[in-house]
N, C-alpha and C positions, 0 to 999 in steps of 0.2 A: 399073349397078344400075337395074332397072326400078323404073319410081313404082305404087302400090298406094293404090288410091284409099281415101278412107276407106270408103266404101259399100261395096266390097267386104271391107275388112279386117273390117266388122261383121257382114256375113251371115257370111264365118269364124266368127267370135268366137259367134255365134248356137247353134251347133252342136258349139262345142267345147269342152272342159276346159280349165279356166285351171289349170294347173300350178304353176306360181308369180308373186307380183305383190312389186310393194312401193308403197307410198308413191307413187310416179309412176305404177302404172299395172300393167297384166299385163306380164307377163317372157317367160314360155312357155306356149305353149298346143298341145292336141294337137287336132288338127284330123279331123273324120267320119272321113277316110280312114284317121288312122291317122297322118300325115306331123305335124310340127310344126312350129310358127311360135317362133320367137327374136327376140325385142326388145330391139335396145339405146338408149340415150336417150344425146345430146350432153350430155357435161356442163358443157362449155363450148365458145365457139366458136373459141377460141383454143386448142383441145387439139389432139393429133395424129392424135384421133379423128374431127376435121374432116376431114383429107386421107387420114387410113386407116383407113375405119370398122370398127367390130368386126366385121361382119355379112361384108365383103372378107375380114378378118382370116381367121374362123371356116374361110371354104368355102378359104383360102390353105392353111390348114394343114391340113385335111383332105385337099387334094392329095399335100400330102406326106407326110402319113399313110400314104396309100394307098400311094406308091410305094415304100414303105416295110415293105410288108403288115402294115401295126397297124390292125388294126379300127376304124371311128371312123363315123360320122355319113356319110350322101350327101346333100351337098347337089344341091337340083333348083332351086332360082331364089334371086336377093337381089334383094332390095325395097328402098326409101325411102319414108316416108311425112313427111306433113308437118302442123303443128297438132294435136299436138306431134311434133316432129320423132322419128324411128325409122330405124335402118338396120335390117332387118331378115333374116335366112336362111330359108328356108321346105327342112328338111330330112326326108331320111327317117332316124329313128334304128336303131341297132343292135338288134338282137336281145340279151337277155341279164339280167341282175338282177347291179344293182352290190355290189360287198364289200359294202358296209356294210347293203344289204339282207339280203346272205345272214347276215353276220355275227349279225342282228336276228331272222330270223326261221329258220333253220336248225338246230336245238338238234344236230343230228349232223353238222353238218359239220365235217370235219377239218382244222382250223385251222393244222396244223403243214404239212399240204399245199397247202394254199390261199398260206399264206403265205413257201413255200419258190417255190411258181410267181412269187408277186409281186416276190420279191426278184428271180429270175431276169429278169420282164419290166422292170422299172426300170433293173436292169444292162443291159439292150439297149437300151432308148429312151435310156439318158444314152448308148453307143455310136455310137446313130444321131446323136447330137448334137440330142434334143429335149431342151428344156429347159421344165417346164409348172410355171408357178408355185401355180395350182391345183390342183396333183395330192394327190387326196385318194382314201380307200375310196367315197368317192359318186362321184367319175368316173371310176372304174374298172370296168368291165362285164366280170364270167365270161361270154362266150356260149355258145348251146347245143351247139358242137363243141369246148368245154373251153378257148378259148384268150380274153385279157383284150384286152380293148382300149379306148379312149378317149373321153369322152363330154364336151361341155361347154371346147370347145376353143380356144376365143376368145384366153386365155390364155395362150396357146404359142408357142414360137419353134422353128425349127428351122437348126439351124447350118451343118446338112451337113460336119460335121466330130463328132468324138467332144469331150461335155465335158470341163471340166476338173475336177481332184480339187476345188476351190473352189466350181466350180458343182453339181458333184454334190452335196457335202454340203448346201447351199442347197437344192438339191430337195430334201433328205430332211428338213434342219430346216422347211421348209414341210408335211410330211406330220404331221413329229410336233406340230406344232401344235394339232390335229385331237382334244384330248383326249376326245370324248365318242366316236370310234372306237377308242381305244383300252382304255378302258373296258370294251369289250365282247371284249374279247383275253383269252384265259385266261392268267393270269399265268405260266404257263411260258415265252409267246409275247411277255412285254412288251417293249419296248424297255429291255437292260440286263441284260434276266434269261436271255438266249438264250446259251449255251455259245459261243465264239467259239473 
């Protein structure tokens, strides 16, 4: 990982959209060109995020993403910064508007379709043996040649082996978590109320 000085992290920062922040700081920012910056913070120095920081993690599984052809983020550099410490990915992201955008802002989109695609692309990634414990309708991207793919990746493991019936459902109870995407599911589509 290359070090990023702070003087330059601020002329970034000068020029871009802060995406999201919390309490410690910005998170994600989209940067003039277009590319974004990803920040993760140590939360401790005794975590495992000491010896394998998120930011490794991120562009790790985005490799196997790819070799995998699931659409996902290209990473182009990982940074370090320091005072206050940041691993950071500086990526280009996908092309595309996540479910939960279309879901929001779509009034005619076909939900019985969208949602017959997602069940099929879930069934392939728990195949591939990814296991994404953040897998929700926000990091899921439709792109603009119709097919879904992965965004906000950090969270992932890949097994290289198909999961098991155990971990699959683990994925899917992390999805329905997500009550206010669900929400926006026309009750035909809820979880429960689908013909089996």
């Amino acid at each position: 990982m290359q070090r990023l000085s702070r003087d330059l992290y601020e002329t970034w920062r000068e020029s871009a959209d802060v995406l999201e922040k919390d309490r410690y700081g910005e998170k994600v920012l989209r940067l003039a060109d277009g590319t974004f910056l990803k920040l993760f913070r140590r939360k401790s120095w005794f975590s495992k995020n000491a010896l394998y920081p998120p930011a490794k993690r991120f562009a790790d599984n985005a490799s196997s993403l790819k070799r995998l052809g699931i659409p996902c983020p290209t990473v182009l550099h990982l940074y370090r910064m320091s005072a206050p410490y940041r691993s950071i990915v500086h990526y280009q992201p996908i092309a595309g508007t996540t479910l939960r955008q279309l879901l929001k802002e779509d009034p005619n989109l076909n939900q019985e379709d969208v949602f017959t695609q997602l069940s099929k692309f879930i069934s392939q990634l728990h195949d591939h043996g990814v296991y994404f414990r953040s897998l929700h309708l926000g990091n899921i991207v439709l792109t603009p040649n119709g097919t879904l793919g992965l965004i906000d990746i950090s969270d992932m493991r890949c097994f290289g082996k198909p999961l098991s019936r155990r971990m699959r459902h683990r994925n899917y109870e992390h999805m329905m978590r997500y009550k206010e995407d669900w929400a926006m599911v026309r009750s035909t589509l809820q979880p429960g109320n689908v013909k089996k």
